[in-house]
Each structure stands twice: as C-alpha cells, then as structure tokens.
MARBA-3410 file (N, C-alpha, C, O; in Angstrom, 1 decimal):
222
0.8,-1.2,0.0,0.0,0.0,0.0,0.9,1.2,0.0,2.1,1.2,0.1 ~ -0.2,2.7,-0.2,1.0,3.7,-0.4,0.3,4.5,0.8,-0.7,5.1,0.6 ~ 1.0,4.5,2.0,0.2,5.5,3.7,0.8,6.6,3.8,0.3,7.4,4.5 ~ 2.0,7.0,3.0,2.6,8.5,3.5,3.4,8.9,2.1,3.7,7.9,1.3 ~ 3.8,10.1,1.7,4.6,10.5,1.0,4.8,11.7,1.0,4.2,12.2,1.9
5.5,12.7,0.3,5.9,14.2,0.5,5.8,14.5,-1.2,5.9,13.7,-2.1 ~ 5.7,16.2,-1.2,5.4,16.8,-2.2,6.3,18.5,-1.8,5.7,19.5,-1.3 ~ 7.5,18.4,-2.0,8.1,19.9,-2.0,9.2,20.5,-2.5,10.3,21.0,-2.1 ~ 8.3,20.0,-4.3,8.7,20.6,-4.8,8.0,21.5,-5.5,7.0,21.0,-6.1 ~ 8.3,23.0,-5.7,7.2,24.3,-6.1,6.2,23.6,-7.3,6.4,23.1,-8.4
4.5,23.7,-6.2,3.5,23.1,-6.8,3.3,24.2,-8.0,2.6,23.7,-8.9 ~ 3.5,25.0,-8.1,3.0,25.3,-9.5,3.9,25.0,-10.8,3.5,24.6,-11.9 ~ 5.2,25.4,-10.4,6.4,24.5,-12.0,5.7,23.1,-12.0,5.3,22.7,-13.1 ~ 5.6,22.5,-10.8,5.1,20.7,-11.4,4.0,20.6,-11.3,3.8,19.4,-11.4 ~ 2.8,21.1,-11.2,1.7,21.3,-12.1,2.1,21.5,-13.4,2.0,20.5,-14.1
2.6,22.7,-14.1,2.8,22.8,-15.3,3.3,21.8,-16.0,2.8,21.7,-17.2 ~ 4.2,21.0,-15.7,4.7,19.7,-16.0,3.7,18.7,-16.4,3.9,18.1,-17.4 ~ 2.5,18.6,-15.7,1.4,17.7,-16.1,0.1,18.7,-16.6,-1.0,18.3,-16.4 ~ 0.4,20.3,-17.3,-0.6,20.7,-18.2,-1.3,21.4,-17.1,-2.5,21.0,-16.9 ~ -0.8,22.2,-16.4,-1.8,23.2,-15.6,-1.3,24.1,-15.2,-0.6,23.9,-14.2
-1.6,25.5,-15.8,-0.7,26.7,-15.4,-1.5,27.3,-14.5,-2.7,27.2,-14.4 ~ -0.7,28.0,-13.7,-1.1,29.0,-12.5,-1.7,28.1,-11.8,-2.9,28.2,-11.9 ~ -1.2,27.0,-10.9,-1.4,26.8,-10.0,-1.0,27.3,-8.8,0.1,27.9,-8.7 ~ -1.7,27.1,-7.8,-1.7,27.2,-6.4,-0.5,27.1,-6.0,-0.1,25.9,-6.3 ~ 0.5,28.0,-5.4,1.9,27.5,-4.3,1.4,27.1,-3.1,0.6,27.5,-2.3
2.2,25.9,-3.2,1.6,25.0,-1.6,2.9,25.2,-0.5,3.8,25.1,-1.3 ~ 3.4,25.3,0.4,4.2,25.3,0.9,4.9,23.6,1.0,4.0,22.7,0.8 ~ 6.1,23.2,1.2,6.9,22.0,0.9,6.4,21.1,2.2,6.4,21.6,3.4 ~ 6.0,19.9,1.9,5.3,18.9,3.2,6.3,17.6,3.1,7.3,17.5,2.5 ~ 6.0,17.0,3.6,7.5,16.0,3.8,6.5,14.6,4.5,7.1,13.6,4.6
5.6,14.7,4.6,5.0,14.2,5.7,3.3,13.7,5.7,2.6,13.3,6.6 ~ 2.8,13.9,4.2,1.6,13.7,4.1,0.5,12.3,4.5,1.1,11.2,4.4 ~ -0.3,12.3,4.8,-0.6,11.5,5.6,-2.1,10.8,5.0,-2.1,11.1,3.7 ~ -3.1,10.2,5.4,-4.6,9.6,4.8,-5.3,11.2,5.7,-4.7,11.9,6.5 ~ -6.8,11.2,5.1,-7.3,12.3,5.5,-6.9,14.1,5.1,-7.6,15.0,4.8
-5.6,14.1,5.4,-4.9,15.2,4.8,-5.2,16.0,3.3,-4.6,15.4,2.5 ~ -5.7,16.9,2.9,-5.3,17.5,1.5,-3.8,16.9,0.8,-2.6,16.7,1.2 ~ -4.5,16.7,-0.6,-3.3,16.2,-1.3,-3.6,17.4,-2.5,-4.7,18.0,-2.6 ~ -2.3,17.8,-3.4,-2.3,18.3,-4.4,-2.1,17.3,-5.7,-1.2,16.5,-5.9 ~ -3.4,17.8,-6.7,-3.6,16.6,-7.6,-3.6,17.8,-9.2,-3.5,19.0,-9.1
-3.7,17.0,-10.3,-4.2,17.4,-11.4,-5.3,16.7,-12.1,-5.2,15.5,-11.9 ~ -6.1,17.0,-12.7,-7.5,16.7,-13.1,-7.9,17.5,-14.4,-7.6,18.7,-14.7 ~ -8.9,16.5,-15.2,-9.7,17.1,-16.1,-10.8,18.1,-15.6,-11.6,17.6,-14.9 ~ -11.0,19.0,-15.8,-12.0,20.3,-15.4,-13.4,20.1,-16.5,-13.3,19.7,-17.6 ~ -14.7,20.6,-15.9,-15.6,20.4,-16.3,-15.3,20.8,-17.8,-15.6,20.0,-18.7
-14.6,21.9,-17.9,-14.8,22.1,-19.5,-13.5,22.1,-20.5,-13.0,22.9,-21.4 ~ -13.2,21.1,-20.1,-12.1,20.1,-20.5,-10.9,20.4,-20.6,-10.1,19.6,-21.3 ~ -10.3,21.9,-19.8,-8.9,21.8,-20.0,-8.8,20.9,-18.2,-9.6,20.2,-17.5 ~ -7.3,21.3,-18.1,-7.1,20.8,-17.0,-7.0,21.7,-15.7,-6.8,22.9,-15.7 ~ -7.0,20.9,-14.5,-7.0,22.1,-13.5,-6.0,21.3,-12.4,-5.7,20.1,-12.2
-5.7,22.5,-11.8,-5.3,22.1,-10.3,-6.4,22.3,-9.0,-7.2,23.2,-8.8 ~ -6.4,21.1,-8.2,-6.9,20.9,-6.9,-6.7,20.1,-5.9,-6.0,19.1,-6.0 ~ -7.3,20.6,-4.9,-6.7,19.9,-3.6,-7.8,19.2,-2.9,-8.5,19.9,-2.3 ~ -7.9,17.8,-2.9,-8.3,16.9,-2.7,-8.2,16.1,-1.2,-7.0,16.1,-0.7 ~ -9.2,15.7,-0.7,-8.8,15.0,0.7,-8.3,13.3,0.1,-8.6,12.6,-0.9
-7.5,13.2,1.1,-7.0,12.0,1.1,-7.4,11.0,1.5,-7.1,10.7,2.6 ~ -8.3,10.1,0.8,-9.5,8.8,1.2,-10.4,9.1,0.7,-11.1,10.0,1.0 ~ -10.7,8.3,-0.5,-11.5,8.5,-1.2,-13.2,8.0,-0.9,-13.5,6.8,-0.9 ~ -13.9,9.0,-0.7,-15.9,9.2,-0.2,-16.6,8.8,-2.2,-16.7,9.4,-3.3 ~ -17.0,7.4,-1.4,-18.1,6.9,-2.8,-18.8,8.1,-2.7,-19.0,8.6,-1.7
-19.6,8.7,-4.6,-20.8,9.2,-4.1,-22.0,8.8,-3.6,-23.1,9.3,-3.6 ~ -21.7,7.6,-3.3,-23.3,7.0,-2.7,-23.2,6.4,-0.9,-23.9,5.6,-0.3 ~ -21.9,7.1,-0.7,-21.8,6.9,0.8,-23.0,7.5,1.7,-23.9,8.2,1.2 ~ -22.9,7.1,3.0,-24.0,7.5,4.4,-23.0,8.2,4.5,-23.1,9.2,3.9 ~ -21.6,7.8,5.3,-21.3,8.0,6.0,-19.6,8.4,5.7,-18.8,7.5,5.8
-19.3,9.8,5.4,-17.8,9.8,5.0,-16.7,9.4,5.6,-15.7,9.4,4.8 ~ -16.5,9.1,6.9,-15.6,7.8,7.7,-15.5,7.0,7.0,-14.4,6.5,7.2 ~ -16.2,6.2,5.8,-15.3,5.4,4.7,-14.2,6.0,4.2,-13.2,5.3,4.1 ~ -14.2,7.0,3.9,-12.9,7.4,2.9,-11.6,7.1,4.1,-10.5,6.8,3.7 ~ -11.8,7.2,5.4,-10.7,6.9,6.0,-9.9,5.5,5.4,-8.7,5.4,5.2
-10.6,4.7,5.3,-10.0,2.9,4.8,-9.8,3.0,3.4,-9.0,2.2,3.0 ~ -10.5,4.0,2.5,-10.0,4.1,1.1,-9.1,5.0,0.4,-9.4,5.9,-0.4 ~ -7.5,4.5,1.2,-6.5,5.6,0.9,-5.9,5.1,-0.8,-5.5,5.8,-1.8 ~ -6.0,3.6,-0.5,-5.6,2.8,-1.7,-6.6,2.4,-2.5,-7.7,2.0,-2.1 ~ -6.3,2.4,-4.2,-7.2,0.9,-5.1,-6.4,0.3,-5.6,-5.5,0.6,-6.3
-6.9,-1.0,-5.3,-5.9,-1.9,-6.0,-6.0,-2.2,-7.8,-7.0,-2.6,-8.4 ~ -5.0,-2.0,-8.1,-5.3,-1.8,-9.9,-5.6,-3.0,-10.4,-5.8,-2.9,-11.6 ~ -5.8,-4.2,-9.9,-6.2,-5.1,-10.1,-7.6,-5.5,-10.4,-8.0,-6.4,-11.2 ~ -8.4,-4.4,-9.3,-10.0,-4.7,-9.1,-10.6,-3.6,-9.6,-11.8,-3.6,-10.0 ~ -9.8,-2.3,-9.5,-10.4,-1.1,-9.6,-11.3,-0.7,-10.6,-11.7,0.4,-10.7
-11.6,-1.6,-11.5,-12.9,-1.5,-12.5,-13.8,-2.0,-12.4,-14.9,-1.9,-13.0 ~ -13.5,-2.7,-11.6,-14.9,-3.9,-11.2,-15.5,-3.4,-9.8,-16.7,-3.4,-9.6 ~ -14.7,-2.9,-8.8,-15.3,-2.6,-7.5,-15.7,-1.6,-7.3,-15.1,-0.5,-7.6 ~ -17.5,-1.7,-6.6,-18.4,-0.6,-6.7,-17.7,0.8,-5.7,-18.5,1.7,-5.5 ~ -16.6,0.7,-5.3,-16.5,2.1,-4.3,-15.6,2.7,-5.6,-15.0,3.8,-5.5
-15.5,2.3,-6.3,-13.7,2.9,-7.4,-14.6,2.2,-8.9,-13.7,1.5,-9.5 ~ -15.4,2.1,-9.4,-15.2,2.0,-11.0,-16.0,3.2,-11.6,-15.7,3.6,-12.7 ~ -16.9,3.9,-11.1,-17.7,5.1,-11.8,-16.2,5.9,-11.6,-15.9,6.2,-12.8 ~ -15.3,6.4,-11.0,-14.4,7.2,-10.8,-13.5,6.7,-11.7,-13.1,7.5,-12.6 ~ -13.1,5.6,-11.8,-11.6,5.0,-12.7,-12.4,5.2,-14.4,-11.9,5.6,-15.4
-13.6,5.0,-14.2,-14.2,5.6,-15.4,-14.4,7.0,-16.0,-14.7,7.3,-17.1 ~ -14.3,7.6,-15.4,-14.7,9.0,-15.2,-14.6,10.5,-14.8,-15.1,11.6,-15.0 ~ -13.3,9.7,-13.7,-12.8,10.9,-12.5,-11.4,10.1,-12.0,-11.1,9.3,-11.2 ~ -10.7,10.9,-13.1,-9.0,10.0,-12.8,-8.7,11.3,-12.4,-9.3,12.2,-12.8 ~ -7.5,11.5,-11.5,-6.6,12.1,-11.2,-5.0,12.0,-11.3,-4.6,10.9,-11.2
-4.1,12.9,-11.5,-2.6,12.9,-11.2,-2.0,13.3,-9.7,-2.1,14.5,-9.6 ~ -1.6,12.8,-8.7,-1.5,13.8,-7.6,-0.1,13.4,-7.4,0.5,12.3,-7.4 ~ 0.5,15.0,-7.4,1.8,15.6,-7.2,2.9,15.1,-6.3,2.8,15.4,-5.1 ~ 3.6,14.6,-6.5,4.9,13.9,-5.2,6.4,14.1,-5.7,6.8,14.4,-6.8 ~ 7.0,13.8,-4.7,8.4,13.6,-4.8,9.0,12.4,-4.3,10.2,12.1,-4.5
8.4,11.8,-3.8,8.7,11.0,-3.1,7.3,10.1,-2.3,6.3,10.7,-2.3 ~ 7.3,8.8,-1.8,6.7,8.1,-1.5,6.9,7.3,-0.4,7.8,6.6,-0.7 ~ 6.5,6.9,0.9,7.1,6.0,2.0,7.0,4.6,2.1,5.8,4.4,2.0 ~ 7.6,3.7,2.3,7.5,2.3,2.6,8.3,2.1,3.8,9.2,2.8,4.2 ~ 7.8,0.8,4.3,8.3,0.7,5.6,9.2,-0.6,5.3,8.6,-1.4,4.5
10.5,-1.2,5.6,11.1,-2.3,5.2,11.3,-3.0,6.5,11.9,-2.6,7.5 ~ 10.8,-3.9,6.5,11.5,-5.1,8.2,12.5,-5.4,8.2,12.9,-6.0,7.2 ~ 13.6,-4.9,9.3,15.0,-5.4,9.7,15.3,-6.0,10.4,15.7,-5.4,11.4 ~ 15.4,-7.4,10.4,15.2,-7.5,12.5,13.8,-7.8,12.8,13.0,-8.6,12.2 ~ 13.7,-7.1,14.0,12.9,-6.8,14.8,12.3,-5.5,14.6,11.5,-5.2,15.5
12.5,-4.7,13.8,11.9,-3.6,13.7,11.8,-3.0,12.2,12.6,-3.4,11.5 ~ 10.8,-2.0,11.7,10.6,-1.4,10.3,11.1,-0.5,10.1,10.5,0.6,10.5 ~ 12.3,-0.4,9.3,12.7,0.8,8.7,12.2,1.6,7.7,12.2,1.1,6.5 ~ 11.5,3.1,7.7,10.8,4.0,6.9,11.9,4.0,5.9,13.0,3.9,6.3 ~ 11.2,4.1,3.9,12.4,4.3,3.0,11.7,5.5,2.4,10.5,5.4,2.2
12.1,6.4,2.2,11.6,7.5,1.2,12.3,6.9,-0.7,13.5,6.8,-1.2 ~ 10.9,6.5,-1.3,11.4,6.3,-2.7,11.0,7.0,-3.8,9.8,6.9,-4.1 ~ 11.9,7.7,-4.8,11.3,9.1,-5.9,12.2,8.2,-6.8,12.8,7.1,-6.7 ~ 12.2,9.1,-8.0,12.6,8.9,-8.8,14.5,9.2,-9.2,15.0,10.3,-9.0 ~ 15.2,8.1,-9.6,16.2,8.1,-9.8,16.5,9.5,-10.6,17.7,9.4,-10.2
16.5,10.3,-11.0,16.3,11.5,-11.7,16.4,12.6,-10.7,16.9,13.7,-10.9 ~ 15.7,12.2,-9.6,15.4,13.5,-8.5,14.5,14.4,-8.5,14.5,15.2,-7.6 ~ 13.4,14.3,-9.7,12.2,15.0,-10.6,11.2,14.5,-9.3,11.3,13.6,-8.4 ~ 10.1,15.6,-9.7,8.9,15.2,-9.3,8.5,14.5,-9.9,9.3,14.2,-10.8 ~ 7.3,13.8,-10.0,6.2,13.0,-10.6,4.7,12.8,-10.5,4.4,13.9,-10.1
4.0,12.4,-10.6,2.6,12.1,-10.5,2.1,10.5,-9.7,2.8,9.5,-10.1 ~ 1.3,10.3,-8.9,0.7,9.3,-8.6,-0.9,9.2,-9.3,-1.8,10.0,-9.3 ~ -0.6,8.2,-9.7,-2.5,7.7,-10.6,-3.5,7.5,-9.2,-3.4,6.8,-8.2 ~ -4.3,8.2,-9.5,-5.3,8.2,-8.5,-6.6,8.6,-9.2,-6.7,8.7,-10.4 ~ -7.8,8.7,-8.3,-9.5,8.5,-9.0,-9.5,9.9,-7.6,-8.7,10.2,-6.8
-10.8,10.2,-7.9,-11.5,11.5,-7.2,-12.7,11.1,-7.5,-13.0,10.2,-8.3 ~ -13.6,12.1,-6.5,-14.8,12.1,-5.8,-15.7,13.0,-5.6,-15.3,14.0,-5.1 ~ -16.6,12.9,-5.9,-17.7,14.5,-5.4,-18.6,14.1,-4.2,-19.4,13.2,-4.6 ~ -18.7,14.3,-3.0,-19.8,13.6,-2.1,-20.0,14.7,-1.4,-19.3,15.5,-0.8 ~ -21.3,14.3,-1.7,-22.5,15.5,-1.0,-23.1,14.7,0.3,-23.5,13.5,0.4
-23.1,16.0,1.6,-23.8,15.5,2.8,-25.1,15.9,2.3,-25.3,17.1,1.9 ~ -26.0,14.9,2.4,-27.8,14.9,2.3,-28.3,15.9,3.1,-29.2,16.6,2.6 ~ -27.8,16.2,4.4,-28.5,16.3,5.6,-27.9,17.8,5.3,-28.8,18.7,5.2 ~ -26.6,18.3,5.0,-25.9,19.5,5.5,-26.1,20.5,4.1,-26.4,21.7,4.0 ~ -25.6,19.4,3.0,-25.4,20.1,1.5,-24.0,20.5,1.2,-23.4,21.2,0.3
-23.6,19.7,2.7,-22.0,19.8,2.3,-21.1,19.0,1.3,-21.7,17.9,1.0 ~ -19.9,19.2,0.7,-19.1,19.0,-0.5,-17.9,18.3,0.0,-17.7,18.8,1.1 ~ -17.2,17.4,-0.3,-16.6,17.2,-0.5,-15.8,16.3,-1.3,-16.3,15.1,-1.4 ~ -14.8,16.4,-1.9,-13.6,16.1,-3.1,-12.3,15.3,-2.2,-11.5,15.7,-1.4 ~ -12.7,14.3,-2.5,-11.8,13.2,-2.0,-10.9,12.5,-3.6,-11.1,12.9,-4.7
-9.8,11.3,-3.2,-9.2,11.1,-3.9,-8.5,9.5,-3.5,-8.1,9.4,-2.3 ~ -8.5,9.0,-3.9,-7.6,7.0,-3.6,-6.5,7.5,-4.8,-6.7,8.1,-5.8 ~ -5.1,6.6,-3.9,-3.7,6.6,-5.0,-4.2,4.8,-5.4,-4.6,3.9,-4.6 ~ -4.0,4.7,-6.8,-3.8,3.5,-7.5,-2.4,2.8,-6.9,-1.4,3.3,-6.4 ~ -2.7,1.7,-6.9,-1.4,0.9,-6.3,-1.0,-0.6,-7.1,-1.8,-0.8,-8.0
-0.2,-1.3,-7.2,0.1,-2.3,-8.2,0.8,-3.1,-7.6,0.9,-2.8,-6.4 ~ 1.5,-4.3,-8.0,2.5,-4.8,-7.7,3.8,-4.7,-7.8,4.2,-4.2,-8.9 ~ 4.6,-4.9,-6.9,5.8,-4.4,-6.9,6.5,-5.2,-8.0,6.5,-6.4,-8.4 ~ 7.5,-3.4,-8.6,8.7,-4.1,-9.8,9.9,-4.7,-9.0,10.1,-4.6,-7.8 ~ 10.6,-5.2,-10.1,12.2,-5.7,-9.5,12.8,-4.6,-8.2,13.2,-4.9,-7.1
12.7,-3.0,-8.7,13.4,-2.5,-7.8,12.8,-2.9,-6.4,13.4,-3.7,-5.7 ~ 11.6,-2.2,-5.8,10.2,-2.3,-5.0,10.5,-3.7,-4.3,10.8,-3.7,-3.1 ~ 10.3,-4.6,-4.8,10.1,-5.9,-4.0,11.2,-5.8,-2.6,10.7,-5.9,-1.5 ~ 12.2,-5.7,-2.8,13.1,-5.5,-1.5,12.4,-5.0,-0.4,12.6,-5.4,0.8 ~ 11.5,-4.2,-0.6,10.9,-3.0,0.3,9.7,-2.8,0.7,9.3,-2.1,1.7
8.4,-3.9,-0.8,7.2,-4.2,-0.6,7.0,-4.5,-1.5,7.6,-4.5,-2.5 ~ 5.5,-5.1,-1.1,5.3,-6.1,-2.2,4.3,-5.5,-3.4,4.0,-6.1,-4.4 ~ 3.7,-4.0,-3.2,2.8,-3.4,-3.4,3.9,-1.8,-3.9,5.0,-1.7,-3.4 ~ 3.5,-0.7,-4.9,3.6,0.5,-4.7,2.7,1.2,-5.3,1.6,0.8,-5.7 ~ 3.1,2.1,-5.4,1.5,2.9,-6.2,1.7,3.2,-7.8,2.8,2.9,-8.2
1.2,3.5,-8.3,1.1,3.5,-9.7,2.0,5.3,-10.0,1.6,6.4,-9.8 ~ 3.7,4.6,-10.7,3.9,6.5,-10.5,3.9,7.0,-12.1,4.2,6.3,-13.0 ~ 3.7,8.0,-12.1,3.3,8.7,-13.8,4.6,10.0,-14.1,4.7,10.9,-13.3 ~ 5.4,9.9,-15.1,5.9,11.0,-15.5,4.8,11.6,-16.5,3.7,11.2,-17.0 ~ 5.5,12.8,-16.8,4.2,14.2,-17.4,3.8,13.6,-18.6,2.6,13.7,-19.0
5.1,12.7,-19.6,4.5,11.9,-20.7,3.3,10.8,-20.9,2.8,10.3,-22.0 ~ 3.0,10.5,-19.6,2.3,9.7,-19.3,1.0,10.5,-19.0,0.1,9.7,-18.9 ~ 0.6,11.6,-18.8,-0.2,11.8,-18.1,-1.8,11.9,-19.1,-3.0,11.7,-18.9 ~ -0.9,12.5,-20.6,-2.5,12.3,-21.5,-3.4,11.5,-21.3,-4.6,11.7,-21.2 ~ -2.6,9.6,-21.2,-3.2,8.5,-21.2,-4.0,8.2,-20.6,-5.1,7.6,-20.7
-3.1,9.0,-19.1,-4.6,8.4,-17.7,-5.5,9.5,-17.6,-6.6,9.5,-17.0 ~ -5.0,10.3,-18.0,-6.6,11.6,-17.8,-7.4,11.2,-18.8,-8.6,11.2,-18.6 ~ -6.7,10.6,-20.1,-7.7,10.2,-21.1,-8.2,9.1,-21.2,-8.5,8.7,-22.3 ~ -8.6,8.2,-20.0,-9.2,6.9,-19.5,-8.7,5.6,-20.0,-9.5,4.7,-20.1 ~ -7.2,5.5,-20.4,-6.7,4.4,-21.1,-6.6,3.4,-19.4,-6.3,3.6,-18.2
-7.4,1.9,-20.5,-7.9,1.5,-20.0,-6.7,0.0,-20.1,-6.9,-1.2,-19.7 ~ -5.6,0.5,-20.5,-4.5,-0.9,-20.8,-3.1,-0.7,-19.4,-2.3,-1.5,-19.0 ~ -3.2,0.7,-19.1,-2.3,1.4,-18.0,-1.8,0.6,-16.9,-0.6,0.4,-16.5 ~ -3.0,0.1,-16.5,-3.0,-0.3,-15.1,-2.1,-1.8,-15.4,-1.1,-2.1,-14.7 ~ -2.3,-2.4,-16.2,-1.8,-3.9,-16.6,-0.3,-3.8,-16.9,0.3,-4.8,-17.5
0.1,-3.0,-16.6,1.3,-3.0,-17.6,2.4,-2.1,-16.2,3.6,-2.2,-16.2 ~ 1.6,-1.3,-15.1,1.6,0.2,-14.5,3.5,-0.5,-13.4,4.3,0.3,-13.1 ~ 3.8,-1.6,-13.2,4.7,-1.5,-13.0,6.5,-1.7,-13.4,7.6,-1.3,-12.8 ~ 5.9,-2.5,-14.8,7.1,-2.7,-15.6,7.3,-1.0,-16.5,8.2,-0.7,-17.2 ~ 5.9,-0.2,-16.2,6.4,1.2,-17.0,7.2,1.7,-15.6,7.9,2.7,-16.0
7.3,1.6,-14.7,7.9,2.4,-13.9,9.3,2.8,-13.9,10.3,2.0,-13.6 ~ 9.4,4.4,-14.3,10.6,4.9,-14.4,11.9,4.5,-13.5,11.7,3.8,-12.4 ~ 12.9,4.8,-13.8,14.1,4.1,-13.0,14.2,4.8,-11.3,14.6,6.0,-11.2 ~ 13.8,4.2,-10.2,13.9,4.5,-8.7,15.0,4.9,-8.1,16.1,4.9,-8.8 ~ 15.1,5.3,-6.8,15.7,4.9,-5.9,15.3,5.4,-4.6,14.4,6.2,-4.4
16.1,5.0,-3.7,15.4,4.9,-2.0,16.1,5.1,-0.9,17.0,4.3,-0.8 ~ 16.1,5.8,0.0,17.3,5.6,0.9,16.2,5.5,2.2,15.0,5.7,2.1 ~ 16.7,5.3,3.3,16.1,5.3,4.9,16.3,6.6,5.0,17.0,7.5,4.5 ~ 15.2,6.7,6.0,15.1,8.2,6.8,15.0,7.7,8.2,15.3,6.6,8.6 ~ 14.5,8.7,8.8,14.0,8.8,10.7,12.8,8.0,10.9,12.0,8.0,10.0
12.7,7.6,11.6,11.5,6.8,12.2,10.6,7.5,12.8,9.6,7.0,13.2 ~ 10.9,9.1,12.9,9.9,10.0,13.5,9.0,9.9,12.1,7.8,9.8,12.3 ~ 9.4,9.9,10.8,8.2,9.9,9.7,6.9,9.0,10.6,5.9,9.5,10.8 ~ 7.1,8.2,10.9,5.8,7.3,11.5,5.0,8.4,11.9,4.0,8.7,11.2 ~ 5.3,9.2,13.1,4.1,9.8,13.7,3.9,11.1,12.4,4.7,11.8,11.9
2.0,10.9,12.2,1.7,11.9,11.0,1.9,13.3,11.6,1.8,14.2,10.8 ~ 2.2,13.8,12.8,2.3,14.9,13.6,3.8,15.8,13.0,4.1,17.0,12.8 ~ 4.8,14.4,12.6,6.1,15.5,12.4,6.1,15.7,10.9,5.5,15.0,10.1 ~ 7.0,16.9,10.7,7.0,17.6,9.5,8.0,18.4,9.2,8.5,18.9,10.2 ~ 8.5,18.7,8.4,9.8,19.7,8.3,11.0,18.4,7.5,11.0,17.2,7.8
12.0,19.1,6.3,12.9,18.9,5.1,13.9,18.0,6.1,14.0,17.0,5.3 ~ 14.4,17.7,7.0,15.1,16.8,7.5,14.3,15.4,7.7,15.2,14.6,8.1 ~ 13.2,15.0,7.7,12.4,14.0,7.3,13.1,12.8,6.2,13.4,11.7,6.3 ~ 13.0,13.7,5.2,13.7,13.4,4.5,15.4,12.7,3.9,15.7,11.9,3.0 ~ 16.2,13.5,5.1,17.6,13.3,5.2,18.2,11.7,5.2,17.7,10.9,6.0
19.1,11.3,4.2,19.3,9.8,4.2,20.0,9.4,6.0,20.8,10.1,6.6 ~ 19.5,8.2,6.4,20.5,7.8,7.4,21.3,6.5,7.1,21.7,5.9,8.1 ~ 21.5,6.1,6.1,21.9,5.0,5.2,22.4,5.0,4.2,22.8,6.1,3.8 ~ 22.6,3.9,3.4,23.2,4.3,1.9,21.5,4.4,1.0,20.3,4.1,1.1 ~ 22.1,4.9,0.2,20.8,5.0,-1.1,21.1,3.8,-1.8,22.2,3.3,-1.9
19.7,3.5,-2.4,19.2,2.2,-3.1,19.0,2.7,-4.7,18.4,3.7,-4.8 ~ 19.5,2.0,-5.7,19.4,2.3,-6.9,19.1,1.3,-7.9,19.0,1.7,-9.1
END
C-alpha cells in the first residue's frame, strides 16, 4: 500500500509539467498522511485541466457516511474497475497527484525501517489516483476526495514491498486523464528508473513535519 509521502517541490512549476498553469503555491510537506489535502491534477468540467486539492480517502458518491474514505486511501489496480466504491471514478474521475517521493516501511530485525522512494532522476512526478464529489444529504455539504492507484511491486520495490502505487511522469499523463484502460496492466514494468534511501523513524508519527524527514540515514538504493 501507499500510507505516506511528500510533495516539496514548487507546486505550481510541477503542475505545469502535467498541463496546468497557474497553479496554487503550496508550501513543501514532507509528511503527508490519509485524510490530509493532497495536491492533484484533473480534467475540469470544460475540458482543460485544473489544479486541486483533494482529501486524502476517497468518499463513494453514494456513501452515508464519510468515515469510509478513511480505509480508502488505496485501489488496488487489479480490481479497480470492477469494484463498486472505485469503477464510476476509474471511469470518469481519474486524477494525477503531485509527489516527490513516497514512503515504505522495510522489516530489519525486529523492527521497520521508513524508505523515502522518488525517482532516480530527482524530478517530481505524479501518482494515478480516482477523485470524488460527495454530497452530505443532511448538511449540502461537498466534499472532493481522492484514492492513489497501487500495483504490484517491480524488480526494484520488491526489496521493500510487495505493493507501490502507480507512478506517472508528465509523458504519461494524456493516457490516464484520457481513461486508457491498458495502463494499469502493464503500471509497473512502466515504472521509471527508482531509488530509495532510509530516513528517521519520526516519519511514522503523522504529527512531524519539516525537510530533514527526509535526510538519508543509510546508503541510497538504486
């Protein structure tokens, strides 16, 4: 699964990168968590593209109760067309959401080492994800939620887990906004060249935050 990752690098240049000018400056997060605002890219009603910020856990529109989206941070690309909380969206409401990086936890021992893994390159990128419109009945309240697509782990990944999320460079991004329906089958042997190093084990608690998060305390993985 994908539970944490960071995005800080200036959200409006990498928006532009996946086709959306004048986006929003977000300040640099290191530390993003389920529930939290994510910054994504999306098809806009009138068909260019936009930037927005999406909660993290994706709310079916035919939920009671929005405490679902807490358990739907992931879809598995395996099912995600067939399963009723994720196929009107994988049909209809794909998203790109913005990162630099992504967290996995590795077992050593007796204990799990946090890995921060981006791209061998050092670039930002995109995670494949679905969005949401859900309306409270009662209140008429809104909300825009979002699930990261996830796959099976490539050659590099398996060391580390057995699962990652589906990552997209900007070349990629026509396909999945344009509902190519062959992506997901294929989503981890396309994955651009990695790498990984250990960080702090404070990443665990969603509370800390701040650019040393990030800092290797090991060798980097390539």
């Amino acid at each position: 699964m994908c539970g944490r990752f960071a995005f800080y690098s200036p959200s409006e240049a990498t928006a532009a990168l996946f086709g959306v000018t004048g986006a929003s400056e977000l300040k640099p997060r290191y530390n993003i968590a389920p529930t939290q605002d994510i910054a994504a890219v999306r098809n806009g009603e009138d068909g260019d593209r936009e930037f927005a910020l999406l909660r993290w856990g994706l709310i079916p529109f035919w939920a009671k109760d929005p405490s679902i989206g807490n358990r739907m941070i992931n879809a598995r690309a395996e099912t995600v067309a067939e399963k009723p909380s994720y196929r009107a969206a994988y049909r209809r409401r794909r998203c790109i959401v913005l990162a630099d990086g992504f967290y996995e936890w590795r077992r050593e021992g007796s204990t799990k080492t946090p890995y921060l893994i981006g791209l061998a390159s050092g670039e930002p990128f995109g995670l494949a994800g679905l969005w949401e419109n859900w309306t409270d009945k009662e209140t008429g309240e809104h909300v825009q939620s979002a699930t990261l697509i996830t796959t099976a782990a490539n050659e590099f990944m398996e060391p580390l887990h057995h699962r990652m999320p589906m990552v997209l460079e900007p070349d990629r991004a026509d396909d999945w906004l344009g509902g190519d329906e062959t992506m997901i089958e294929t989503a981890s042997e396309d994955t651009p060249p990695m790498r990984a190093w250990p960080v702090d084990r404070r990443v665990n608690n969603a509370r800390n935050e701040g650019a040393d998060l990030i800092d290797a305390t090991g060798p980097v993985l390539a």
